[in-house]
C-alpha positions as a Markdown table, in Angstrom:
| # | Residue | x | y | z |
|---|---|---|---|---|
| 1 | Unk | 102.6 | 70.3 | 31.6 |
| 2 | Unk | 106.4 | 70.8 | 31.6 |
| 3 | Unk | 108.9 | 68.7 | 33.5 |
| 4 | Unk | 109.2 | 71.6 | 35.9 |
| 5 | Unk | 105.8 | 72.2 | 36.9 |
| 6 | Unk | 104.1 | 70.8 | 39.4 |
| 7 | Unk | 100.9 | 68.4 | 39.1 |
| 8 | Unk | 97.5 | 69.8 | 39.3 |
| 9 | Unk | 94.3 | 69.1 | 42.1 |
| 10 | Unk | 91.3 | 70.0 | 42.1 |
| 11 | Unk | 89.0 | 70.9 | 44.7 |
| 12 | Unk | 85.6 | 71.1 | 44.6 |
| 13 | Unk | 84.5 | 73.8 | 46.6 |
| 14 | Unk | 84.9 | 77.4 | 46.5 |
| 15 | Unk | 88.2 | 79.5 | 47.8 |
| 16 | Unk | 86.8 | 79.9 | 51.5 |
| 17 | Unk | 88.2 | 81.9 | 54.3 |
| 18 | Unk | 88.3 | 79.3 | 57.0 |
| 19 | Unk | 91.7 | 78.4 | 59.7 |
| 20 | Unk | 91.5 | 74.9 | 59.3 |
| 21 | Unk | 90.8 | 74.6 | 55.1 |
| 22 | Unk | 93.9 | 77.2 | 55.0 |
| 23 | Unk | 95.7 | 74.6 | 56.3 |
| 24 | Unk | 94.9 | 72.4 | 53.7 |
| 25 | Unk | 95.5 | 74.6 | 51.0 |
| 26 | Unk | 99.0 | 75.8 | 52.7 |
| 27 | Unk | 100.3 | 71.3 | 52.6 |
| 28 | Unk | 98.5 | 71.1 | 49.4 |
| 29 | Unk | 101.0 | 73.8 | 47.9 |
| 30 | Unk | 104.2 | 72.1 | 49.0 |
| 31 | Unk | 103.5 | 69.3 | 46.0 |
| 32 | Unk | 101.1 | 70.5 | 44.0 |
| 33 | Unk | 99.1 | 73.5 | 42.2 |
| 34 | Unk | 95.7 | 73.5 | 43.9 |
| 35 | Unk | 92.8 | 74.3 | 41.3 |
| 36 | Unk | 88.8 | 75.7 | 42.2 |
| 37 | Unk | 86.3 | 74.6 | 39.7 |
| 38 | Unk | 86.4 | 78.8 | 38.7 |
| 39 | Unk | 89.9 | 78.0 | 37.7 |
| 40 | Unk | 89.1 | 75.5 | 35.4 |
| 41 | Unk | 85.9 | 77.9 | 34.1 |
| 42 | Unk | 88.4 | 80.3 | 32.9 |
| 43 | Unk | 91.0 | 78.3 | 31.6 |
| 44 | Unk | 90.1 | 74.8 | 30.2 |
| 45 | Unk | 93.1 | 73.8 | 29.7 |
| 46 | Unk | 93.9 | 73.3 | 33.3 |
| 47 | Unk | 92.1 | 70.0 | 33.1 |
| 48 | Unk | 94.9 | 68.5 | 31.4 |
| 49 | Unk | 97.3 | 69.0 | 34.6 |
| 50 | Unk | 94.6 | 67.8 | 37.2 |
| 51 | Unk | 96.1 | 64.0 | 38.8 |
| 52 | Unk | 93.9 | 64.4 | 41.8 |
| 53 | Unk | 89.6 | 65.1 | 43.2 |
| 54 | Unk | 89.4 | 67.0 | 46.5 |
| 55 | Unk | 85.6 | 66.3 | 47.1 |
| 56 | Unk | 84.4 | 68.5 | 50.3 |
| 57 | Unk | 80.8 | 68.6 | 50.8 |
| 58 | Unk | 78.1 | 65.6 | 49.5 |
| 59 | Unk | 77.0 | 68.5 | 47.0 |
| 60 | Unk | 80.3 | 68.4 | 45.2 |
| 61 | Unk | 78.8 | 65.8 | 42.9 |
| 62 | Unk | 81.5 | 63.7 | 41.2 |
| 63 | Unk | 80.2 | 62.6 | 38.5 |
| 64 | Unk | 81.0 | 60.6 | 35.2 |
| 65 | Unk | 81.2 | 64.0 | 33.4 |
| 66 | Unk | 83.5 | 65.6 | 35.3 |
| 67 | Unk | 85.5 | 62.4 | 35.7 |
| 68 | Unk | 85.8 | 61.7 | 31.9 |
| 69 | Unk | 86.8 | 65.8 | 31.3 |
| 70 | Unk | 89.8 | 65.1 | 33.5 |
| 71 | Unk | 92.1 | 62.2 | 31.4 |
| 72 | Unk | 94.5 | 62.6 | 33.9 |
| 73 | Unk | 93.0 | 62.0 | 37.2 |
| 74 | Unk | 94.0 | 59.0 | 39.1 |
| 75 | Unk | 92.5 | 59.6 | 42.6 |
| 76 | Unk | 89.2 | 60.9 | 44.2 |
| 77 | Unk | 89.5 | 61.9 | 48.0 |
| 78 | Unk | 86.1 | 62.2 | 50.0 |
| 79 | Unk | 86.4 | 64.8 | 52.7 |
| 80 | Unk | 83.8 | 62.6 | 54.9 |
| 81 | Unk | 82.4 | 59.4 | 55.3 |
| 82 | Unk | 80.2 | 59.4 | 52.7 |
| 83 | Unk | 81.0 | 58.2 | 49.2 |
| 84 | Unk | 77.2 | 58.2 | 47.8 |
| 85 | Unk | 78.0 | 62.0 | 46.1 |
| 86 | Unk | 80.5 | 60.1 | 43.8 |
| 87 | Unk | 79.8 | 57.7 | 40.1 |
| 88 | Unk | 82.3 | 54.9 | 41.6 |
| 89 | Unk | 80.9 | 52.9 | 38.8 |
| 90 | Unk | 82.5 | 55.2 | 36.5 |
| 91 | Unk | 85.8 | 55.7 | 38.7 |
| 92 | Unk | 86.4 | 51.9 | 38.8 |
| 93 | Unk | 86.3 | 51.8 | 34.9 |
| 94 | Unk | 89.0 | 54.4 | 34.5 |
| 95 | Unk | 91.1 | 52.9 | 37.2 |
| 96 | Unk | 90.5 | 55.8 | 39.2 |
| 97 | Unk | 91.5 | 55.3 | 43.1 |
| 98 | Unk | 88.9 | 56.4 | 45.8 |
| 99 | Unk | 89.6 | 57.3 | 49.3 |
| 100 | Unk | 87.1 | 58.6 | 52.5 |
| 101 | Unk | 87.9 | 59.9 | 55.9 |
| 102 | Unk | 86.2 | 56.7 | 57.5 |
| 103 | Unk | 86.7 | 56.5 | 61.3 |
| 104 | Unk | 88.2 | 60.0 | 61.8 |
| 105 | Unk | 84.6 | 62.0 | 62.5 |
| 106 | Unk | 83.2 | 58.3 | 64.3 |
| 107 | Unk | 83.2 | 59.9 | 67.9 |
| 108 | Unk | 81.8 | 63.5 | 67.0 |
| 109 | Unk | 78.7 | 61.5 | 64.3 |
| 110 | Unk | 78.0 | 59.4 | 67.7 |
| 111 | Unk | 78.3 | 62.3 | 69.9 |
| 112 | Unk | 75.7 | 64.7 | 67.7 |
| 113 | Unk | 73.4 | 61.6 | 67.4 |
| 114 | Unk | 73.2 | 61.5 | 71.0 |
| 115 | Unk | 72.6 | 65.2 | 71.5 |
| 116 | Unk | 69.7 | 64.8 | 69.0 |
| 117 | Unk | 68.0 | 62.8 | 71.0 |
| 118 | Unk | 68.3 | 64.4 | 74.4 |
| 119 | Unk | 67.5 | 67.8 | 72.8 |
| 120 | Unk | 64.1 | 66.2 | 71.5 |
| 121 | Unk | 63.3 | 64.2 | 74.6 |
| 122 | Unk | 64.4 | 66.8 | 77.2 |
| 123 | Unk | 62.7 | 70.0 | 74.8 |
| 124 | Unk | 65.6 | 71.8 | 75.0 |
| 125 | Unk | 64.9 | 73.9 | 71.9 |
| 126 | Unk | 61.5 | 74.7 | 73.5 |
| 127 | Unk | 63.0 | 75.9 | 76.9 |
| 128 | Unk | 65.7 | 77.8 | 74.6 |
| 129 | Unk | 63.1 | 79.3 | 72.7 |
| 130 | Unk | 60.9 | 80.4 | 75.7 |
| 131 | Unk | 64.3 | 82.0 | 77.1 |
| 132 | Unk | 64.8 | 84.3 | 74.4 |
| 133 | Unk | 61.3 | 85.0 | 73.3 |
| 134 | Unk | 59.6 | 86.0 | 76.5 |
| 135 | Unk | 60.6 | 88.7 | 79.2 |
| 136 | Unk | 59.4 | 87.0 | 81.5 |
| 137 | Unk | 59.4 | 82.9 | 80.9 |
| 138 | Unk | 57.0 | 80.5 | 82.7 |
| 139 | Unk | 59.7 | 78.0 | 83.1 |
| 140 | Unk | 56.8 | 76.1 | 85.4 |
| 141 | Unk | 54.9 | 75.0 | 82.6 |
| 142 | Unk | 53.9 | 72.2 | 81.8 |
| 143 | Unk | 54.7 | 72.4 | 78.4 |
| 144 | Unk | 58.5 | 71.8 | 79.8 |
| 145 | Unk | 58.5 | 68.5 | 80.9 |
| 146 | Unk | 60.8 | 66.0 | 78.6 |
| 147 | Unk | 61.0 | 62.6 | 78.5 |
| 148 | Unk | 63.3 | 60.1 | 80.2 |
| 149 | Unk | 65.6 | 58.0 | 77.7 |
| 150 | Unk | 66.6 | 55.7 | 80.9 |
| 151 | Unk | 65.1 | 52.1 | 79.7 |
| 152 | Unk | 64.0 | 53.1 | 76.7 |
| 153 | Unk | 64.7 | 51.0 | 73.6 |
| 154 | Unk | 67.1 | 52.4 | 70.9 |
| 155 | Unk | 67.5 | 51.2 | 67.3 |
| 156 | Unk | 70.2 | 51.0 | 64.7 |
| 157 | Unk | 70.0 | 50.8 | 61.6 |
| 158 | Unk | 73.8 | 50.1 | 60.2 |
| 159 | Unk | 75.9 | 48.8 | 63.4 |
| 160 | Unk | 79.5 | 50.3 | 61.9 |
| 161 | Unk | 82.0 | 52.2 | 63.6 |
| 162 | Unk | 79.2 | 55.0 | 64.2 |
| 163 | Unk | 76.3 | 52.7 | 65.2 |
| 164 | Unk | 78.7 | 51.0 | 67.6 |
| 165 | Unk | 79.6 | 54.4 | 69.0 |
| 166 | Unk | 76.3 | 55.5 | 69.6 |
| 167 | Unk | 75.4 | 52.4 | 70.9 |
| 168 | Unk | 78.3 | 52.7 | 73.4 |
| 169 | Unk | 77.3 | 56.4 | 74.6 |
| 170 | Unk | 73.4 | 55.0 | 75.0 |
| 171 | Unk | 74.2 | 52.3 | 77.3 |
| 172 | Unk | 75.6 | 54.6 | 79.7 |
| 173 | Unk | 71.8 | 55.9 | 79.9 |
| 174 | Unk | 70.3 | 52.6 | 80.6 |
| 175 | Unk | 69.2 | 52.4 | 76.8 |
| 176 | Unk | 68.1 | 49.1 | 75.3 |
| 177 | Unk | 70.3 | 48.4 | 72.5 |
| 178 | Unk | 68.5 | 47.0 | 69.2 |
| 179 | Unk | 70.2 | 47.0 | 65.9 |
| 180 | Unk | 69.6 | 46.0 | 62.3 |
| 181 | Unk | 72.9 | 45.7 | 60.1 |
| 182 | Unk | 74.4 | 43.7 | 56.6 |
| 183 | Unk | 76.5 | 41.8 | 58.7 |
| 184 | Unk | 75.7 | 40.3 | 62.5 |
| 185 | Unk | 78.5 | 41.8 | 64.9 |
| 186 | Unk | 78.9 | 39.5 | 67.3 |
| 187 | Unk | 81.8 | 41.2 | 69.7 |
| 188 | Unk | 80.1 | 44.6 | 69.3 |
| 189 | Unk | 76.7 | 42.9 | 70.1 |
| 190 | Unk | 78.4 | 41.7 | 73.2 |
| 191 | Unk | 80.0 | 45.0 | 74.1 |
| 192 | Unk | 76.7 | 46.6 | 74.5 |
| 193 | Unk | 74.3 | 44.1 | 75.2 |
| 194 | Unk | 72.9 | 44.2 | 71.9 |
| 195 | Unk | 70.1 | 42.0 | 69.9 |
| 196 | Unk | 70.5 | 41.8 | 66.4 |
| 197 | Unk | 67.7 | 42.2 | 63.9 |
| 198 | Unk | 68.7 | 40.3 | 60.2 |
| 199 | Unk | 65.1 | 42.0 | 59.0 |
| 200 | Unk | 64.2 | 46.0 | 60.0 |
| 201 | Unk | 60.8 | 45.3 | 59.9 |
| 202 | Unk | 61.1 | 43.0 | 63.0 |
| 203 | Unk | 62.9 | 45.5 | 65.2 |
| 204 | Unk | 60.7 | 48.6 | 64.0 |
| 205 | Unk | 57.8 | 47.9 | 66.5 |
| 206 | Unk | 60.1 | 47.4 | 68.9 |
| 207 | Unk | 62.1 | 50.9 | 69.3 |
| 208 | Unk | 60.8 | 53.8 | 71.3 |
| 209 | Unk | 64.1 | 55.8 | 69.4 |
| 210 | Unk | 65.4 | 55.0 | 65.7 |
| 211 | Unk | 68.4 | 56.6 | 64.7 |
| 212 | Unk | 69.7 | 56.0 | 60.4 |
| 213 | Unk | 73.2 | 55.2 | 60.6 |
| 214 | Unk | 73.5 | 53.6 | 57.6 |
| 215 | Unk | 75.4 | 54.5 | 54.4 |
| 216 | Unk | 73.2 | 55.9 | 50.8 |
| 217 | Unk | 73.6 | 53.1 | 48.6 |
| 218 | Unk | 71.0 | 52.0 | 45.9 |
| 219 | Unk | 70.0 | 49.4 | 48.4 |
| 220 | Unk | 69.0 | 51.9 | 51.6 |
| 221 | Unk | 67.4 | 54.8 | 49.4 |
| 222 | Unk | 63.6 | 55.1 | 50.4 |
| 223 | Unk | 65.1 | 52.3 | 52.9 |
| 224 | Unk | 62.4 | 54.2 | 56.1 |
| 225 | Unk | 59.1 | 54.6 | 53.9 |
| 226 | Unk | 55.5 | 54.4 | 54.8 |
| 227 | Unk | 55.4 | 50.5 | 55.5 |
| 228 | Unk | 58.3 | 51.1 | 58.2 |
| 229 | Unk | 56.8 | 54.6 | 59.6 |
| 230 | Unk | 53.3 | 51.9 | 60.0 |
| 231 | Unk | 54.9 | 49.3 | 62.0 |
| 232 | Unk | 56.9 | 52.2 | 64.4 |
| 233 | Unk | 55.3 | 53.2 | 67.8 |
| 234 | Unk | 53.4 | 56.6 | 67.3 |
| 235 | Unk | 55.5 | 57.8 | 70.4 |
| 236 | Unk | 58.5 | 56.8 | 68.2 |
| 237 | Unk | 61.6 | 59.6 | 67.8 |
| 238 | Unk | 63.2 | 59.2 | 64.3 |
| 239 | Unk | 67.2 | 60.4 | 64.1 |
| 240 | Unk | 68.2 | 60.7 | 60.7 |
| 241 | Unk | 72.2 | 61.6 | 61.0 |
| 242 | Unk | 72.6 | 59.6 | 57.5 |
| 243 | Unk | 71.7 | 60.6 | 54.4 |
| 244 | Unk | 68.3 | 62.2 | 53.6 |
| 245 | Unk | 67.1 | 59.5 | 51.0 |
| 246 | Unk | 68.2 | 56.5 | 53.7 |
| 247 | Unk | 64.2 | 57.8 | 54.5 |
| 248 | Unk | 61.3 | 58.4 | 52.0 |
| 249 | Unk | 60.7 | 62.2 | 52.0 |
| 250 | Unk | 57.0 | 61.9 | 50.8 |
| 251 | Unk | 56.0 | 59.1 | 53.1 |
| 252 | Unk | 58.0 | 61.7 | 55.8 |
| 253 | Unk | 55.6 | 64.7 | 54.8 |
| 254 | Unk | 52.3 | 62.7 | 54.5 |
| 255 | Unk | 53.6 | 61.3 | 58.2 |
| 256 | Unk | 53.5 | 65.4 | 59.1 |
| 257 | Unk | 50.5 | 66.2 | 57.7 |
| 258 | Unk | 48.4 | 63.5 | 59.9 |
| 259 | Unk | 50.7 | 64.4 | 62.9 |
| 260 | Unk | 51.1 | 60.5 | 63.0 |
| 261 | Unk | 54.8 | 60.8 | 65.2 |
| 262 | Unk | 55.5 | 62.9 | 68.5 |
| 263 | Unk | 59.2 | 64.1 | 67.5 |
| 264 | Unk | 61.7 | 64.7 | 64.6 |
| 265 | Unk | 65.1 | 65.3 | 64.3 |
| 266 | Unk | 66.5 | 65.5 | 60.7 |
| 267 | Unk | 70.1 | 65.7 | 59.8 |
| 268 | Unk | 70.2 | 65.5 | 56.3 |
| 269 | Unk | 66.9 | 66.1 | 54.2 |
| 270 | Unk | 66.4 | 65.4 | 50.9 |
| 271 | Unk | 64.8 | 67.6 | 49.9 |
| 272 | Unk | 63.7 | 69.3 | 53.6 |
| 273 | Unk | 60.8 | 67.8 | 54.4 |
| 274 | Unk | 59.8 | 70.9 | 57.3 |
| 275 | Unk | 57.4 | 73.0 | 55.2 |
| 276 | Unk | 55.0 | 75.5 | 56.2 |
| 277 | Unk | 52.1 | 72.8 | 55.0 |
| 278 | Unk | 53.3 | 70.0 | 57.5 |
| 279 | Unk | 53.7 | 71.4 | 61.1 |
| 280 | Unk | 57.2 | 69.7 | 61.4 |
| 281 | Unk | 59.9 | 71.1 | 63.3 |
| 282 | Unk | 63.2 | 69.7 | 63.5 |
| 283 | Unk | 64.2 | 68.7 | 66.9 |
| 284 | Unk | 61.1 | 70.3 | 68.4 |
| 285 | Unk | 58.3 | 68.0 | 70.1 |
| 286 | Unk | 55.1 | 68.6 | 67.8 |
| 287 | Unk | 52.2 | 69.5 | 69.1 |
């Protein structure tokens, strides 16, 4: 690279037509060439230039391989919370700087999480479906009738930012707030009226709704496996808006297969758990 030309970053996604990643591209530009991993496909040598890791989407694996075929790169940014897609390991070694968008998506995570669980409990997705299927719906049925979240008891797993935001939004419903977390958090806990759980397996009996807030680390993997699906209530609502290994996929789809738990919404499967073979339905109640 010559004196005059600008340093190199590479992003890890695909050249997309979208407003908002335009944007991106368009500041980008203003101090350096932006590279696609197509780019680098066709000509190698581009990897030379590359100083920077724009990683959008957990898929865009960085790993030690890519990391070790770029000598020049001195910092990774995640485009989300999430850091589990990326060999810090490896990134730490090379003195390689790492950076996440905590706290900027906080409000719309808690927001979706509680959406989650009133389109499961209120069968929104059934009355949506029974709109658009049927000339003539039989909005009278039965079938219809949801279930109140008012006084139920909600649990946390990972009281961060997020957890604490969900928790905030639940109160406001007359939710019982349970949590399990690393760390006690003792002026959050206060803020919401919170008890704090040091071991999950205390507070699992206890939840009628169990939402995975928690980050992927090699401590949380397989974290919600068939011990913990054991000791929940069968009526028990599982919100998964973490990672999909936080929760043990083939504990998940023996779960299905007996039809052991009333409702299921799943954010992020690993693999998707919903096949043909196990009746399960994301944010649908089961029969």
């Amino acid at each position: 690279m010559t004196a005059d030309m600008k340093a190199s970053v590479l992003i890890t996604v695909q050249h997309f037509k979208d407003e908002l990643f335009e944007q991106l591209l368009s500041h980008l530009r203003t101090s350096f060439q932006v590279v696609f991993q197509d780019d680098i496909a066709q000509n190698p040598g581009l990897k030379e230039d590359v100083i920077g890791i724009i990683s959008i989407g957990m898929h865009a694996n960085i790993t030690d391989k890519l990391l070790t075929t770029l000598p020049r790169v001195r910092v990774v940014s995640s485009f989300g919370v999430g850091v589990d897609h990326i060999d810090l390991k490896c990134a730490k070694e090379k003195g390689i700087r790492v950076g996440n968008t905590r706290y900027i998506n906080s409000d719309s995570t808690a927001e979706l999480a509680i959406t989650l669980i009133l389109i499961s409990t209120r069968k929104i997705l059934t009355g949506i479906s029974m709109a658009m299927e049927n000339e003539n719906p039989n909005f009278d049925c039965l079938s219809l009738l949801g279930t109140n979240v008012k006084n139920k008891t909600l649990g946390i797993v990972g009281m961060g930012d997020i957890g604490f935001k969900i928790a905030l939004r639940a109160t406001v419903f007359g939710m019982t707030i349970l949590y399990h977390n690393r760390k006690r958090r003792s002026n959050e806990e206060d803020r919401v009226k919170a008890t704090f759980y040091p071991h999950l397996q205390d507070m699992l009996p206890e939840t009628d709704v169990l939402v995975i807030v928690c980050p992927c680390t090699e401590q949380t993997i397989n974290l919600i496996s068939t011990e913990e699906f054991r000791l929940m209530k069968k009526t028990s609502l599982l919100v998964n808006i973490g990672r999909g290994k936080v929760v043990d996929t083939d504990a998940l789809v023996k779960l299905f297969s007996q039809m052991k738990f009333k409702v299921l919404p799943w954010m992020s499967p690993n693999p998707n758990p919903c096949r043909e073979d196990t009746h399960c339905y994301p944010c649908q109640m089961s029969s």
